[in-house]
N, C-alpha and C positions, 0 to 999 in steps of 0.2 A: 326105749330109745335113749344111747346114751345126751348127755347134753353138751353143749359145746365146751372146750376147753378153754379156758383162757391165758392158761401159760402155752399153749401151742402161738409159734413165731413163723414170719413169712414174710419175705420183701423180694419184690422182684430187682432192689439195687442189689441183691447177692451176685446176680448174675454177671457184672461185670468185678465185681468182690473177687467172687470166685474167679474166674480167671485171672485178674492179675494176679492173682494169690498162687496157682497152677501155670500161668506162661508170661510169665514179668516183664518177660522183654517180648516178645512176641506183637508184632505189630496187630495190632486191632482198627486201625481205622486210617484209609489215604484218602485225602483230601487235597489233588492237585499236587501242589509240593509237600502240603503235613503228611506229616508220617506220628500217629500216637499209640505208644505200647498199649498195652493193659496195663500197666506200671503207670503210665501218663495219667490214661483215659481217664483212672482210677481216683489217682489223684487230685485232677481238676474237677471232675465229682464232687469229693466231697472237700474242696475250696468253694464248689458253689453254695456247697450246703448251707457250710460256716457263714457265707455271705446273703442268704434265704434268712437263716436266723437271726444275721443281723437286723436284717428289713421289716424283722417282725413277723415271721413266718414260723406258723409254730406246726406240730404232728396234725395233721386232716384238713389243713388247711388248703385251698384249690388253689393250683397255678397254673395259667393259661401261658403255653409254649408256643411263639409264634416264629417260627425257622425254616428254612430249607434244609437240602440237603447236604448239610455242610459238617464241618466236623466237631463244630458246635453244639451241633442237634443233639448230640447221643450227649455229650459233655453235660447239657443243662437238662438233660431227661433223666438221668442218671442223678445229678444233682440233687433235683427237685422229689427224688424218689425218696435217697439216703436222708433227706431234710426229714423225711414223715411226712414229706405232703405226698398229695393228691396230681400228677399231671391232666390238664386240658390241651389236649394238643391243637391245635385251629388252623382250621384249612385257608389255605394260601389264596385261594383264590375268591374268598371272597370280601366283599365290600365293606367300607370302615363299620355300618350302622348293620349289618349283620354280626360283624365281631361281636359288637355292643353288646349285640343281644344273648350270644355265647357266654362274655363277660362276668352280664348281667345274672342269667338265667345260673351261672353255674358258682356265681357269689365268690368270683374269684380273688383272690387277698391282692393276686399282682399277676400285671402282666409281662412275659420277657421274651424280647424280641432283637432280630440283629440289625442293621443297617439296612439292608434289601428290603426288611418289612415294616420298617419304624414310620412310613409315611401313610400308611393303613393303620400298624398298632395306636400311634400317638391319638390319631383322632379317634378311634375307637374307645381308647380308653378313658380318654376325656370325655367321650358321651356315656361311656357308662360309670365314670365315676372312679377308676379303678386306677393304681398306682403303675405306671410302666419304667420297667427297666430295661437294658441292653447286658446281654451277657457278659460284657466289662465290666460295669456295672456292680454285679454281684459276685464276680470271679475276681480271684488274689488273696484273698483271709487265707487265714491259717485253717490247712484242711481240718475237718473234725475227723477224728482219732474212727470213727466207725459208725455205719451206718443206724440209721434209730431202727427202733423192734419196733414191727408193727403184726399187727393179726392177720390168719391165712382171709380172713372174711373183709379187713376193711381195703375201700376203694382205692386202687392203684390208679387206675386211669378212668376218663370220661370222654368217651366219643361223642360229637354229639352229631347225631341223622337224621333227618328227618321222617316224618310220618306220613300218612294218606294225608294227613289234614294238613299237613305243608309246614307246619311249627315245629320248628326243629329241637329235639328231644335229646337230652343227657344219658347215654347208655353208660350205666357202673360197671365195671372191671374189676374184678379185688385181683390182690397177690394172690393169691392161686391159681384165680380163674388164666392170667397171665403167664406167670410160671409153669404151671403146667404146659399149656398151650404151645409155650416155646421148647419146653425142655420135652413133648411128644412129639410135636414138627422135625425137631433135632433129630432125637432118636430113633424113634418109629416110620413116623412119615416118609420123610425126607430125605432119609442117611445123610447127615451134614457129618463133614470130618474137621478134623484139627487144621488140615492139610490147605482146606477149601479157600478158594479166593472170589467171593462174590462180590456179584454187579449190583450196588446199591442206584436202580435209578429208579424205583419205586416212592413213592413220595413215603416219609418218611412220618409226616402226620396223621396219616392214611392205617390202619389196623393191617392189612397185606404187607407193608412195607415194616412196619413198625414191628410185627413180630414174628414176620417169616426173611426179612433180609436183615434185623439188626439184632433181634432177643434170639432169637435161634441161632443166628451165627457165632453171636460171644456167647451163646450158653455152650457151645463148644470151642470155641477158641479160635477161630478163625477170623478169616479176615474179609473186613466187606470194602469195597472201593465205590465212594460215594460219588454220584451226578449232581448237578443241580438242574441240568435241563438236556433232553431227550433228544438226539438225532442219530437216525441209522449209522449214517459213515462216521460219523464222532463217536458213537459207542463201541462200534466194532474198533475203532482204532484205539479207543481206551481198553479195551479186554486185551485185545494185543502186545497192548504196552505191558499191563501188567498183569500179566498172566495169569487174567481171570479165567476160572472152567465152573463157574455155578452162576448161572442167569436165572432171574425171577422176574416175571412181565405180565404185563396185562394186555389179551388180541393186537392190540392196535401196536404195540412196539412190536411184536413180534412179526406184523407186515411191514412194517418201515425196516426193521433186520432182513427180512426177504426181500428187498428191493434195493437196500444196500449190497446187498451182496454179489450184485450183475457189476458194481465196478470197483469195490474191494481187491485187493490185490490180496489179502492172507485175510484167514478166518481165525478165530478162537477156535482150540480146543477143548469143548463143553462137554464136563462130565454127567451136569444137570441141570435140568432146566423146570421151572418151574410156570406155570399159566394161573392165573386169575381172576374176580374182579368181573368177567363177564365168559360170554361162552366164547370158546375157541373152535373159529371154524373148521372141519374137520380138514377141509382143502389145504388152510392152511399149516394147521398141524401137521400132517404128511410133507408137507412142501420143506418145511424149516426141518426137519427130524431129514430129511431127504440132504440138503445142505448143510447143514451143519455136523452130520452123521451123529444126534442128539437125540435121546428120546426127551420127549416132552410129557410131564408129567400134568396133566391140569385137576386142580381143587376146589373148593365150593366152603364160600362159609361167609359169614355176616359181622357188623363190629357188635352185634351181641353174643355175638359165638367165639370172640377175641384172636381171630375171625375164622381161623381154622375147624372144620367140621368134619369133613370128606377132603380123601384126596385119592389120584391113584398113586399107589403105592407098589414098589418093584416086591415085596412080597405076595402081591395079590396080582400083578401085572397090570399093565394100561393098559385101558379100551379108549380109545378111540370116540367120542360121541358122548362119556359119560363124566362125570367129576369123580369117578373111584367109587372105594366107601370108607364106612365111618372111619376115622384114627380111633387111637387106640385109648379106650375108657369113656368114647363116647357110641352113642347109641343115636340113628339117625333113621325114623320110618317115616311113612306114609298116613296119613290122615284123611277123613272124612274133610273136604274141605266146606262142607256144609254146614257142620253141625260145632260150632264157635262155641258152643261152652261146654264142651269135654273134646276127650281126644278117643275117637274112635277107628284104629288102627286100620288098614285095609291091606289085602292079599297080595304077595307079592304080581309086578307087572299092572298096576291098580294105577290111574290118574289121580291123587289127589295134594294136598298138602304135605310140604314134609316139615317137621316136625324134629327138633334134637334136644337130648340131654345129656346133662355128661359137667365134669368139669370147668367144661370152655362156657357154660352157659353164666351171662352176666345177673348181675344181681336184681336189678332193675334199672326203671328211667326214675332218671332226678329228680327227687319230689310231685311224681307224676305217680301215683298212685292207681290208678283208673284204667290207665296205658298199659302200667305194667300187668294188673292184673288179666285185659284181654291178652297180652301176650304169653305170660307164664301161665299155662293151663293146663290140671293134672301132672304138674311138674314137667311138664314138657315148653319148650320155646316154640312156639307156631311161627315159623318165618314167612309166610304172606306169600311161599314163591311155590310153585306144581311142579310135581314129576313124581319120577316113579320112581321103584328098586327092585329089582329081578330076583330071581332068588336065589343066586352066588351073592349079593350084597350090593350090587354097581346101581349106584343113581346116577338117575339122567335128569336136566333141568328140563322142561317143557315150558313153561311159561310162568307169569307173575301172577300168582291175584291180584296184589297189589298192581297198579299201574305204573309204577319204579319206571324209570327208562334208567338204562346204563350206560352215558356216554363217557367213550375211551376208558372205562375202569370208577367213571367217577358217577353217584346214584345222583338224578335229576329227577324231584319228585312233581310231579306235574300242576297239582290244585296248587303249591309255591309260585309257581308261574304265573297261571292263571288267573290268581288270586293281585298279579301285578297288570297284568294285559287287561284286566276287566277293568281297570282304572282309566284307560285309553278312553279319553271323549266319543272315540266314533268305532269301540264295540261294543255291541250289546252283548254277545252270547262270545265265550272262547271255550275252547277244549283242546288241550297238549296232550299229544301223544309220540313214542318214540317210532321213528322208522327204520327200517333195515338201513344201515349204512354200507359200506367197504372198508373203511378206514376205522371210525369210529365206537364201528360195533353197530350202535344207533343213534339217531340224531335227533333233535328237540326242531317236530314240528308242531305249530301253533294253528287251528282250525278257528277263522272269527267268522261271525257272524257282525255285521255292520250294522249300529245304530241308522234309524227307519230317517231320521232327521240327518244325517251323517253322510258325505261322499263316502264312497267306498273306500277303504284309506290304502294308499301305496304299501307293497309287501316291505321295499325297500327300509320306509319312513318308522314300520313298524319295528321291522329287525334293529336297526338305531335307538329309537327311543327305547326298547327290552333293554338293548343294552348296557345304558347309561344305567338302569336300574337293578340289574340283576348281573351274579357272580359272573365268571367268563364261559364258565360248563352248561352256565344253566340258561342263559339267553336262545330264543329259537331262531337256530339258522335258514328254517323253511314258513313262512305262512300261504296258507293254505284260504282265501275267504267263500264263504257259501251262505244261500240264501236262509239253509236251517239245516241244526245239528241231527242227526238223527237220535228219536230218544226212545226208551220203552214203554214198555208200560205204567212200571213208575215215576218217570217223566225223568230218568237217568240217562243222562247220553250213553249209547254204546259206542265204547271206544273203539270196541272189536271192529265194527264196522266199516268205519273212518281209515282202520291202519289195513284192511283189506282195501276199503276205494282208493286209499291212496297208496298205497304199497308201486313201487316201480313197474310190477307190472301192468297197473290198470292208470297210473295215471301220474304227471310230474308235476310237482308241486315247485311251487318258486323257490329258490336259493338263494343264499347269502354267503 
């Protein structure tokens, strides 16, 4: 076995390098009225750099990006790349003392953040200690002359997702695992052209958004048009404007684009469409491919899979019902989903775990040693989710082991929840689980059981109080209260149970 190389280089800042270097003027990013070449983008890159180093920011060091979808985002991701550091990108929606913990957890040198998030970053970063900047801030030095050399192996990015056990986890990224990811999405996958004009309304923090509407699109030179917030008739008239024909979405935009479209007066013409993030209804996939005369391409993949795994692909052709198969260099089967300390592969058309390796696979969680090993098993990534693969190659999702809910695209992990409502004076017992939605995909319902000493507590009073406590994805918009959970044998509640008695057709649980 050869051993690794150390003069072997890799940084995923090549990728916007590289194109200014190949399209200089070529518009790479619109933001409202910006308009930034690759010439620009490039540029103010690595002006942040220069200004990351100023701050004391040296090669591996963590920086937590706290932005929307602005044209800032890619400016200071880019930046913080070419510096030699490490990005932490941080989800927008949640709370200052959640940040903290991100912050904290992931030993971040600095935080940088724009105006729209400095009233969450500030206090976050004061709780955890951490220095915060504003993208003025560290942007204006004299750019540096060229990006730093880093290894195909050290960490590009950290996601951080949570677990079963609701503590949320730092997934490693290196430049490869990255570069690759974008530059097979591009290629392979996706056919992205020079030509393309993508709809950035993907969050942009988010592993979907992040390397399938911004690294894939400059890794071919094209151009992404940035949202900062979601609405049917506001998108279609943004695609209009600027003559976007490549969409990338998750379910739920893609029902608010079929419902826009009964008073739309003109449609985009969409060369490609992309689905992720959760399943797409078949209904609806027909319906929007139907209007939009688009096929819809839907993929599968995780932010330890950077996030790309599966997709259908026009060389394999769409089905319908399934997320494609593997892309290319990676390897995606089925697994025993029983048997957690090996990987015992199963026949095609087989229920069980799937299971990926390949390039895209990350390197592990953040100083979580224990984690990472139940997940890397046999060199394979055990992803927690069921289904099968036929024997053409097409996986289909069937369900989670994990208890994951996915609402609108965004993972709500339940025991997090839980672990906040059980703090409620008057429940004794709760159980979150996700329910079939319309809109949402599925929704965050809350099952309590009511302290013996305790009035029953209003649904209303409870959805409130979640509230105040918990991100805005992850608060449950339904509770549900009952005399007793139902549990097994090993005194585990089955969830299974709960989301059949309460599934819509057997029975309506209160809303918020």
């Amino acid at each position: 076995m050869l051993a690794h190389n150390p003069n072997a280089t890799l940084s995923l800042a090549a990728v916007p390098a590289e194109s200014a270097r190949k399209y200089p003027d070529k518009v790479a990013v619109v933001d409202g009225a910006v308009r930034l070449t690759y010439r620009r983008l490039w540029e103010r890159a690595r002006s942040v750099a220069a200004g990351l180093h100023a701050h004391g920011v040296r090669p591996g060091d963590r920086v937590a990006l706290m932005m929307g979808n602005v044209a800032d985002f890619p400016v200071n991701y880019y930046g913080i790349l070419a510096a030699g550091a490490v990005v932490v990108p941080v989800h927008l929606l949640l709370t200052a003392t959640e940040v903290a913990f991100v912050l904290q957890d992931s030993d971040a040198k600095l935080v940088v953040c724009h105006e729209p998030t400095a009233s969450v970053a500030g206090p976050a970063a004061a709780e955890a200690g951490v220095p915060v900047a504003t993208g003025a801030d560290i942007e204006g030095a004299e750019p540096i002359p060229h990006h730093v050399t880093r290894s195909p192996d050290d960490a590009a990015v950290i996601f951080y997702t949570s677990g079963t056990t609701g503590t949320p986890k730092g997934a490693v990224l290196t430049h490869l695992n990255m570069v690759m990811n974008a530059t097979v999405a591009a290629v392979d996958a996706h056919d992205v052209r020079s030509s393309d004009v993508v709809l950035g309304c993907l969050p942009l923090f988010h592993a979907f958004g992040q390397t399938v509407s911004m690294n894939a699109t400059f890794r071919m030179g094209a151009t992404v048009v940035l949202l900062t917030r979601f609405s049917g008739d506001g998108v279609i008239e943004t695609m209009v404007r600027e003559g976007v024909d490549v969409f990338h979405g998750v379910p739920t935009m893609y029902i608010a684009l079929l419902e826009a479209t009964r008073t739309s007066r003109s449609l985009p013409v969409l060369r490609n469409c992309l689905s992720g993030g959760a399943s797409l209804p078949v209904t609806v996939l027909e319906a929007f491919s139907t209007a939009f005369s688009a096929t819809v391409f839907e993929g599968y993949g995780l932010s330890e899979t950077a996030p790309v795994a599966c997709a259908n692909q026009a060389a394999f052709g769409a089905r319908a019902g399934t997320v494609g198969q593997p892309i290319w260099g990676v390897d995606v089967e089925i697994a025993d989903a029983e048997t957690e300390e090996a990987i015992v592969a199963q026949p095609p058309d087989t229920l069980g775990e799937i299971v990926i390796r390949g390039h895209n696979v990350f390197s592990g969680y953040l100083n979580r040693p224990g984690a990472t090993a139940e997940a890397l098993v046999d060199g394979w990534f055990r992803t927690g989710d069921l289904g099968t693969k036929d024997a053409e190659g097409f996986v289909t999702i069937v369900d989670r082991k994990k208890d994951v809910i996915i609402r609108g695209g965004f993972n709500v992990y339940p025991r997090e929840v839980e672990e906040v409502l059980a703090t409620h004076p008057a429940v004794a017992q709760v159980a979150v689980i996700g329910l079939p939605d319309p809109v949402r995909g599925e929704e965050v319902c809350a099952v309590i059981v009511p302290a013996e000493a305790a009035t029953v507590p209003d649904s209303d009073d409870l959805i409130a109080w979640s509230r105040e406590r918990l991100a805005k994805h992850k608060y449950p918009r339904r509770v549900h209260v009952m005399d007793a959970l139902p549990m097994g044998p090993s005194h585990k509640v089955l969830k299974r149970e709960l989301r059949l008695l309460l599934s819509p057709e057997n029975a309506a649980a209160p809303t918020h």
